[in-house]
C-alpha positions as CSV (number, residue, x, y, z in Angstrom):
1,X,112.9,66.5,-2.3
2,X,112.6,62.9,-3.3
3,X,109.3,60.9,-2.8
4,X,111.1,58.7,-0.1
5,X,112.2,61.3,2.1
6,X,108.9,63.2,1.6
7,X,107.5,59.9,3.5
8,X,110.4,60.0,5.9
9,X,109.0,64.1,6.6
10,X,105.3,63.3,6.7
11,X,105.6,60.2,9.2
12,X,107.9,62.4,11.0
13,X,105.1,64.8,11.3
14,X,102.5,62.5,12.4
15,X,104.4,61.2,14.9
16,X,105.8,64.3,16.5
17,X,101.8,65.5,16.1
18,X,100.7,62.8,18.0
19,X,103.1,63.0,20.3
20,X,101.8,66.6,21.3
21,X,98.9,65.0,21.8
22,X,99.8,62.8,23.9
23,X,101.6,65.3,26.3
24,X,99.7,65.7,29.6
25,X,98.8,68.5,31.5
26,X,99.9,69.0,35.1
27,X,97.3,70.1,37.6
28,X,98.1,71.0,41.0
29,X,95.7,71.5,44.2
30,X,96.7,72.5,47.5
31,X,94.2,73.4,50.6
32,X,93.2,73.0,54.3
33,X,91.7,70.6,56.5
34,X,91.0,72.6,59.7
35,X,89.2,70.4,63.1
36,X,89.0,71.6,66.5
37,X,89.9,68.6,69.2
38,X,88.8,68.5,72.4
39,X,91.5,66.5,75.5
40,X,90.0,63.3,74.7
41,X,90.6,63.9,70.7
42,X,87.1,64.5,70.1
43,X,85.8,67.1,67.1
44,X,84.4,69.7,68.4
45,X,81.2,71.3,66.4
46,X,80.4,74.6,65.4
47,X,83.6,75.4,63.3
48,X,81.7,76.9,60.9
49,X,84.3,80.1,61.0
50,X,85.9,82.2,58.4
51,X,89.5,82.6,59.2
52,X,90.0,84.6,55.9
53,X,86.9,85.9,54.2
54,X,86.8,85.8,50.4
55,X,86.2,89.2,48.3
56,X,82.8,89.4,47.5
57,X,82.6,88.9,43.7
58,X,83.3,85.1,44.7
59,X,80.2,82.8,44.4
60,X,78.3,81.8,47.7
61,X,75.5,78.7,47.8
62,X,74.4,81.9,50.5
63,X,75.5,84.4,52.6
64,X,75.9,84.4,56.3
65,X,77.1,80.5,56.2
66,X,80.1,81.2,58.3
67,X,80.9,83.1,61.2
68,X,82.7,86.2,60.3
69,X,86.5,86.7,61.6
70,X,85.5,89.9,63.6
71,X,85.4,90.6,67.4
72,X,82.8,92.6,67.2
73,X,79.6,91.1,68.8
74,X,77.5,89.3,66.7
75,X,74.3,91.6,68.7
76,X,75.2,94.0,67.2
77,X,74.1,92.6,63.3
78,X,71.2,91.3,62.1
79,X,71.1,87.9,60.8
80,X,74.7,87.1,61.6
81,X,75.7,83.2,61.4
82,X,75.7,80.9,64.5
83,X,77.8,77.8,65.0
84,X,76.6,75.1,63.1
85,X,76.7,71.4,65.9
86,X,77.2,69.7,62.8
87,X,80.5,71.4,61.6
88,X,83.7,69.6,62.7
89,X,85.8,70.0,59.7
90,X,86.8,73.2,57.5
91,X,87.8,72.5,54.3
92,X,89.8,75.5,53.2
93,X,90.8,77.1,49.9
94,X,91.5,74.3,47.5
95,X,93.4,76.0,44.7
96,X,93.9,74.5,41.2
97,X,96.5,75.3,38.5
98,X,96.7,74.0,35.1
99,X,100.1,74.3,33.6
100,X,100.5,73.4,29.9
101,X,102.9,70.4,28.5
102,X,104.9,72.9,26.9
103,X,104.4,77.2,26.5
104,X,101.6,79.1,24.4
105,X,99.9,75.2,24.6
106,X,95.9,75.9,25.6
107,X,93.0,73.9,25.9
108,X,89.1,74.8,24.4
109,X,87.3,73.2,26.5
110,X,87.5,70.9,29.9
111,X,85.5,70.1,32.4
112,X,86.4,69.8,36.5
113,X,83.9,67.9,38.6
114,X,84.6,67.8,42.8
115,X,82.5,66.4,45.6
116,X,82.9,66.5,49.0
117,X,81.7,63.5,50.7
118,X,80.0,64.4,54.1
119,X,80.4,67.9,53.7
120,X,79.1,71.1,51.5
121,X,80.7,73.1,49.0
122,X,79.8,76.4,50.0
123,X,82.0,78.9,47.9
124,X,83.1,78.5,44.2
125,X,85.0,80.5,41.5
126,X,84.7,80.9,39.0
127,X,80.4,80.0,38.6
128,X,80.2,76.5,38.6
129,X,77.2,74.2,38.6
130,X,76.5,73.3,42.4
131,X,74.3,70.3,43.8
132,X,74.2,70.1,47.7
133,X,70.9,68.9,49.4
134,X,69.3,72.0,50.7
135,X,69.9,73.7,47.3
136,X,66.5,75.4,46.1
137,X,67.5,76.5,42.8
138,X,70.1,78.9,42.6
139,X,69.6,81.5,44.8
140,X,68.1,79.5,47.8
141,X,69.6,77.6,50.3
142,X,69.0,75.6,53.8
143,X,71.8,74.8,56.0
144,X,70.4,71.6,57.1
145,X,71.9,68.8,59.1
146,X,75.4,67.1,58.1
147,X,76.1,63.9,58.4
148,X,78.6,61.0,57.0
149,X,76.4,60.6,53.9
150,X,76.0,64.2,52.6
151,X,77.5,64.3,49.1
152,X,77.8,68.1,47.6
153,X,79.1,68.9,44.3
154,X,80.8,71.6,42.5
155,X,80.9,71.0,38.2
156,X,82.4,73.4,35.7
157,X,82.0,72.9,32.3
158,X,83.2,74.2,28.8
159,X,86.5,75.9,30.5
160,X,89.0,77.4,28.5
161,X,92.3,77.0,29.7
162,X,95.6,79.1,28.3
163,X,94.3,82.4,26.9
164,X,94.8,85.7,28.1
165,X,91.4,87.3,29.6
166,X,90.6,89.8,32.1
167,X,91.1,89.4,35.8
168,X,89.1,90.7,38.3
169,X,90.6,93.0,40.2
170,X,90.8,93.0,44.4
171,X,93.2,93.8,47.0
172,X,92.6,90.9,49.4
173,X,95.4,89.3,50.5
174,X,94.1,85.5,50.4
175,X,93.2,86.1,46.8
176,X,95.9,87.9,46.1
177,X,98.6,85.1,47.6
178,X,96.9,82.0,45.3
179,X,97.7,84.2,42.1
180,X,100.7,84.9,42.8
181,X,102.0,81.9,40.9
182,X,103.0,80.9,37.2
183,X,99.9,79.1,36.0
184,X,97.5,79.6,32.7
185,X,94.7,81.5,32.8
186,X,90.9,80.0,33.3
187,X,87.9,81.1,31.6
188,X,84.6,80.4,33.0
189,X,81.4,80.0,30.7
190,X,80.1,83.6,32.5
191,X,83.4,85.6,31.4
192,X,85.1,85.2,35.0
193,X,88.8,84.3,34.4
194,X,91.3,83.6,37.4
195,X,94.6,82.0,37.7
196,X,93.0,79.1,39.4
197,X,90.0,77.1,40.5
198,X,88.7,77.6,44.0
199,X,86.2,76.1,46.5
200,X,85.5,75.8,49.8
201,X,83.7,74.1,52.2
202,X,82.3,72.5,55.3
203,X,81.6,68.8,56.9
204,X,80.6,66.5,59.5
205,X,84.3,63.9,59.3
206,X,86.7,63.1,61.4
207,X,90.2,63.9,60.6
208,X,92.5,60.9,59.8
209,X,94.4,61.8,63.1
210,X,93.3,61.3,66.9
211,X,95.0,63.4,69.3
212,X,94.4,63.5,73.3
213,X,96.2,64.7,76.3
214,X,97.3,62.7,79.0
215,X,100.0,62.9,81.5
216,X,101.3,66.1,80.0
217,X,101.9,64.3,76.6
218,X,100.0,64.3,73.6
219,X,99.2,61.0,72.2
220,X,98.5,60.1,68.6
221,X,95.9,57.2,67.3
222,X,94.7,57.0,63.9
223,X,90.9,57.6,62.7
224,X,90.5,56.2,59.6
225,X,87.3,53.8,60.1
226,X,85.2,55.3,57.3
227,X,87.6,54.7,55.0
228,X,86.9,51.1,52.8
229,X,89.6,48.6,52.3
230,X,91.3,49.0,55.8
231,X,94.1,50.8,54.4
232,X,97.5,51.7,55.6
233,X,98.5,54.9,54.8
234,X,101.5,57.5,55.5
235,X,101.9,61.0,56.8
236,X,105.4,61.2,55.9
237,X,105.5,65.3,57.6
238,X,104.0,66.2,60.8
239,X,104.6,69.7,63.2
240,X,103.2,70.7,66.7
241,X,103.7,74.4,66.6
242,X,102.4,76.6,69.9
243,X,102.3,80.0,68.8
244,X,102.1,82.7,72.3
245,X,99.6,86.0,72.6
246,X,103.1,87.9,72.0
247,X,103.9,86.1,69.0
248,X,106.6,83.7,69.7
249,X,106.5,80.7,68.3
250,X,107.7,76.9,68.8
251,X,107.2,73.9,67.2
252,X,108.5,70.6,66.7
253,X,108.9,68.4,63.9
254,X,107.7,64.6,64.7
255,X,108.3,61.1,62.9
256,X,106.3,59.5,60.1
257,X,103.4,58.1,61.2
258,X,101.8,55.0,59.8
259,X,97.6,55.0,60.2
260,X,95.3,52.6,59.5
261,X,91.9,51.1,60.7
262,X,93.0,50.5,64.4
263,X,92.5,53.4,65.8
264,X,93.4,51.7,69.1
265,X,97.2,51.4,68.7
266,X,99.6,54.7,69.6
267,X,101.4,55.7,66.9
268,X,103.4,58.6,68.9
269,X,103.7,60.9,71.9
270,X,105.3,63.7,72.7
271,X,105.1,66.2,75.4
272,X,102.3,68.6,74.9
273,X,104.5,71.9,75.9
274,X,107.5,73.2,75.1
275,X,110.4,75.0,77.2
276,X,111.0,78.7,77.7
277,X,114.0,78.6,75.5
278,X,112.6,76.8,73.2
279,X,110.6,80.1,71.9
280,X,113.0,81.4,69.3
281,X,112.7,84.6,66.9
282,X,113.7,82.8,64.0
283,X,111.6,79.9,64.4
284,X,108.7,80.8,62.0
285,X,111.0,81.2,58.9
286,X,112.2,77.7,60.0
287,X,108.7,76.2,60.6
288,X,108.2,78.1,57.2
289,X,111.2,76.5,55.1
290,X,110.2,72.9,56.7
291,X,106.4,73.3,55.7
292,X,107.7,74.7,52.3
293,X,110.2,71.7,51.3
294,X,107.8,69.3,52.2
295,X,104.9,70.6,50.3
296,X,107.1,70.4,46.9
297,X,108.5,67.2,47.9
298,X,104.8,66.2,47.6
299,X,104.9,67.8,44.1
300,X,103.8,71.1,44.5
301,X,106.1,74.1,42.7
302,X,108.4,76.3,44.7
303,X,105.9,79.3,43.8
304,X,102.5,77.0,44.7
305,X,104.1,76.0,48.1
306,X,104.8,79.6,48.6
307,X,101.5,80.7,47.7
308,X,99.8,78.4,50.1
309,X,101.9,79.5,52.9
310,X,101.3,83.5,52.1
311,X,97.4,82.8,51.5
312,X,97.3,81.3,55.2
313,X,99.9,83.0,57.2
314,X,97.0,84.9,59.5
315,X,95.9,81.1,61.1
316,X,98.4,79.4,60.7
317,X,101.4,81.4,62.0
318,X,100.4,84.5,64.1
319,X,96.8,83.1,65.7
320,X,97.6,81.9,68.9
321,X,97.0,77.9,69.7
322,X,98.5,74.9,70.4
323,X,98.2,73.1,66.5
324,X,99.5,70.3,64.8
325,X,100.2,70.4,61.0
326,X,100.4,67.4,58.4
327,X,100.6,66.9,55.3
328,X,97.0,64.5,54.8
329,X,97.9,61.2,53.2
330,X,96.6,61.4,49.0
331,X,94.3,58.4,49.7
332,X,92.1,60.2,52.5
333,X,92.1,63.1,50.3
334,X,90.5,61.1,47.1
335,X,88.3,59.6,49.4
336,X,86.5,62.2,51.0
337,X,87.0,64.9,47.6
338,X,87.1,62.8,44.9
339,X,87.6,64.9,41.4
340,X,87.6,64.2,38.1
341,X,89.1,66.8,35.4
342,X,88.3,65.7,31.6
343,X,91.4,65.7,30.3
344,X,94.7,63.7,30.5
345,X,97.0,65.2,32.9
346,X,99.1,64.7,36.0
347,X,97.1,65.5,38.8
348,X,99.0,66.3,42.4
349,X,97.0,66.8,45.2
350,X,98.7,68.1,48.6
351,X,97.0,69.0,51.6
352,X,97.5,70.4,54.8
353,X,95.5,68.8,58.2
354,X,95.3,71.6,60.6
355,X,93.9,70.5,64.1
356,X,93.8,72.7,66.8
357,X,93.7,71.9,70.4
358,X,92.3,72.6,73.3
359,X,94.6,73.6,75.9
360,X,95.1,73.9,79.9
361,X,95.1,78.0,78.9
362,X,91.9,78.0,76.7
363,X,89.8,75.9,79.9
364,X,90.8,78.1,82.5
365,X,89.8,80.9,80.3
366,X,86.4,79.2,79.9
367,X,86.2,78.4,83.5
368,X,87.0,82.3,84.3
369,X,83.8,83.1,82.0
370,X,81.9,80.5,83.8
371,X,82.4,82.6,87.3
372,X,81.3,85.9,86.2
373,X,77.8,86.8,87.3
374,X,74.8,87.6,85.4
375,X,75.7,91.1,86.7
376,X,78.8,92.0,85.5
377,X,77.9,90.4,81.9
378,X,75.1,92.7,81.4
379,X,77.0,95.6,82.9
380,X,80.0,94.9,80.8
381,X,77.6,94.5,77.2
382,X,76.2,97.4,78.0
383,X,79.6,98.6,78.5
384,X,80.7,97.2,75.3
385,X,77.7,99.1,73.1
386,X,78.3,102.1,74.8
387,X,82.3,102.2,74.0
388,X,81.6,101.1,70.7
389,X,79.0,103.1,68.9
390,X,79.9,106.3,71.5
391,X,83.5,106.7,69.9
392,X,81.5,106.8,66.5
393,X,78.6,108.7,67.3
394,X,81.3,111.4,69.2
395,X,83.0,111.6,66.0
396,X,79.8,112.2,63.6
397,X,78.3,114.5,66.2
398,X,81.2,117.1,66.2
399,X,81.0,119.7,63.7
400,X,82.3,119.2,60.3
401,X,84.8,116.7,61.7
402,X,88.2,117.2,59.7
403,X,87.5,114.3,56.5
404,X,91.3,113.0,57.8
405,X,89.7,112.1,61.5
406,X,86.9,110.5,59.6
407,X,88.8,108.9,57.0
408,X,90.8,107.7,59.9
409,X,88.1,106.3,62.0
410,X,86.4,104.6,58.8
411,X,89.5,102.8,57.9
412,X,90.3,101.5,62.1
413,X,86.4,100.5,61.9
414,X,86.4,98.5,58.8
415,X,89.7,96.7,59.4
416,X,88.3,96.1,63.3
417,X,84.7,95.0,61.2
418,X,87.2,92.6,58.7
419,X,88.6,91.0,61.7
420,X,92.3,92.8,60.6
421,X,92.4,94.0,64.0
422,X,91.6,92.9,67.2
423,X,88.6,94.9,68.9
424,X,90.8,96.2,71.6
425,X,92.7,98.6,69.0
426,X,89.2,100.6,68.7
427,X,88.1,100.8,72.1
428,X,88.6,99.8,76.2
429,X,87.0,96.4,75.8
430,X,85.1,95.0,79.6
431,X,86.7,92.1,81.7
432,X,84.3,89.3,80.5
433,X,84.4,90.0,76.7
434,X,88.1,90.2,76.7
435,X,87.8,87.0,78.6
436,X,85.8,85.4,75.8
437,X,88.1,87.1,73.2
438,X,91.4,85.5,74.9
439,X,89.5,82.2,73.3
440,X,90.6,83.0,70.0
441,X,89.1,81.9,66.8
442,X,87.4,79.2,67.7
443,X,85.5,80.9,70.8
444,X,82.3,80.5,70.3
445,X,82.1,76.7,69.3
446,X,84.5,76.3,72.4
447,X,82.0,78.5,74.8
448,X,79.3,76.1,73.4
449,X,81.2,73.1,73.9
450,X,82.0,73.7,77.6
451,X,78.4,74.7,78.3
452,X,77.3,71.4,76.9
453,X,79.8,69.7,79.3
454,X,79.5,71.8,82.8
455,X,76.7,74.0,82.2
456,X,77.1,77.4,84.4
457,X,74.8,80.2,85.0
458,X,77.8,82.4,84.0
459,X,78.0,80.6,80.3
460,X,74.2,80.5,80.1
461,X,73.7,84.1,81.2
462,X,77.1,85.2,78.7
463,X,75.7,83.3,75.5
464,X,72.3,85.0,75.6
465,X,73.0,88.1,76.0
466,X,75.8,87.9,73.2
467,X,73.2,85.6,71.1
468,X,75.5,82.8,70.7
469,X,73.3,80.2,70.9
470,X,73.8,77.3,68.4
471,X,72.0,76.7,64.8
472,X,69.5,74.9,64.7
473,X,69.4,73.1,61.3
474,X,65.7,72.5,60.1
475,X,66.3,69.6,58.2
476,X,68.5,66.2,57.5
477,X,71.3,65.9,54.8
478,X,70.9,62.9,52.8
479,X,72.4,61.9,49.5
């Protein structure tokens, strides 16, 4: 080869090399932003619940943070988690996935950095480096007070992105969903490798969205005042979705709504029930298909969007509630969770808002435990403890029960503990707990809440002798 196309070869090279350089890799993030809204569109504390509890090997800032999924009463642990006043927003399972410019590409070393801005990062994998106020060392924590100003931060460092490690194994479904999706691999300084970042967390913010009841319609305001710059944002894809105790489901999709700092204005209404016939069997894998194409329009992949939708099908399709659905405009999301990765790449971020309402159903419910008597709730815990630990006792009494009975009963008693099952599969449950347990997820912030506004003997009597009384944080959040 000639000198002059030797230089035509090596300039070739160099540029094609720094080119590859060049390329950027694409990061993608989906995750939750659950509130509970009262008529008047207020947040409702004490949300501090775990709709889908992680497996255990993920890393905690401590245990017994969040109120466990399970209908089982909380008397009958020790040291279980109360609701937290402070807790109006969940933010829940924020996934991210590295995908290389081109296959077999990897990368030696990065570093990921998120905060959450009024709230606390309270579960991380793989082992990250966590600040939160209340943090004493690693292995002790305070759940103190949460405000607008609490900052908390989540920092890994020296990843390696692209190899081929070992994954830990688990059979939990809303760690199974997130992997199931074409990504590279993570390595953590500590060995742990995943398919994806994850964190979780919980706050004291609004979400951007107001949304009241009156005249039988539901009417939307925007509630953005925290964020600077008066800005003018777009939720370009927004569902109400009323899902029945017997599983039927409607829901409706609404315009784009434009928010911004008057939070004054009505942006939309639109009645706040739906018909009898407009409960149709094949309306969740049409709510599911509209979710779907508008997460990917917002730049997830077919198999993230899908992932997402697996990981939360429990709450967001088969718990029963009156909830609206969004897709939460990329500014408010920067905002409030700003993160920084270290290298060049494209970086979509799409959440979901999740706000749940309180409905005409869930007050009467709470009015019908307000009438019961200081009687009949001690008669019917007492009930409750007797049904409970008498079917197991009955079993482990009996001689040499057959190990298939007792295999049995284990497995009914730890999906009923896991909140799999509803109590009522187990045993007879008593008038006034199943009156507390028609509440659904969000009973005991909602039991609280409604004692706070018409305070019963009834309430009073039912939240001490189920110990449901609220945490008390010892000390204030600050920066």
């Amino acid at each position: 080869m000639n000198k002059p196309l030797i230089g035509v070869a090596v300039a070739l090279f160099l540029f094609l090399a720094a080119a590859c350089g060049e390329q950027h890799w694409t990061v993608h993030e989906w995750g939750t932003f659950t509130s509970l809204q009262d008529e008047a569109g207020v947040a409702i504390g004490g949300i501090n619940t775990d709709d889908e509890p992680v497996p255990g090997f993920v890393h905690r800032l401590a245990d017994f943070l969040l109120l466990r999924p399970t209908q089982v009463p909380s008397f009958f642990f020790q040291g279980a988690p109360s609701c937290h006043p402070d807790v109006t927003m969940r933010l829940e399972t924020p996934v991210l996935y590295f995908h290389p410019p081109q296959p077999g590409l990897s990368l030696s070393e990065i570093n990921v950095t998120v905060e959450f801005h009024g709230g606390c990062l309270s579960e991380y994998y793989p082992v990250a480096e966590p600040e939160a106020p209340g943090l004493r060392g690693r292995n002790t924590f305070q759940f103190g007070r949460l405000a607008a100003n609490t900052v908390s931060q989540l920092k890994w460092e020296h990843l390696k992105i692209g190899g081929h490690w070992p994954i830990t194994n688990t059979s939990a479904h809303v760690w199974l969903s997130p992997r199931a999706v074409q990504a590279a691999q993570i390595l953590g300084t500590n060995g742990e490798s995943e398919k994806f970042l994850f964190y979780r967390g919980v706050a004291h913010i609004d979400a951007p969205l107001r949304i009241s009841r009156a005249d039988q319609q539901l009417v939307f305001r925007s509630q953005l005042e925290n964020l600077p710059g008066n800005p003018s944002l777009t939720i370009r894809s927004i569902w109400l979705v009323d899902i029945r105790p017997d599983g039927r489901l409607a829901f409706r999709a609404l315009p784009l709504l434009k928010i911004d700092g008057d939070s004054n204005t009505v942006l939309a209404r639109t009645p706040a029930s739906f018909t009898p016939g407009d409960y149709a069997a094949d309306n969740l894998e049409i709510l599911k298909s509209s979710l779907q194409w508008a997460l990917v329009s917002e730049g997830l992949y077919e198999d993230e969007a899908q992932a997402l939708l697996n990981t939360w099908e429990l709450s967001y399709f088969k718990s029963t509630g009156l909830r609206v659905f969004f897709i939460v405009p990329r500014a408010w999301v920067d905002h409030y969770l700003p993160l920084k990765v270290s290298v060049r790449a494209e970086l979509d971020r799409v959440m979901v808002g999740r706000i749940e309402l309180v409905t005409p159903e869930d007050r009467a419910d709470l009015q019908a435990l307000s009438a019961f008597t200081p009687q009949q709730i001690r008669q019917d815990a007492a009930q409750l403890w007797t049904n409970f630990y008498g079917k197991i006792t009955y079993h482990f009494s009996t001689n040499r029960p057959p190990s298939q009975v007792m295999q049995k009963l284990n497995l009914e008693l730890a999906q009923v503990d896991d909140g799999q099952k509803p109590l009522n599969s187990f045993i007879t449950v008593p008038q006034t707990y199943a009156t507390y347990l028609d509440l659904g997820r969000f009973r005991n912030a909602l039991v609280l809440e409604q004692a706070k506004r018409r305070p019963t003997e009834g309430l009073t009597n039912f939240i001490a002798f189920y110990r449901l009384e609220p945490y008390k944080p010892a000390e204030t959040f600050s920066p």
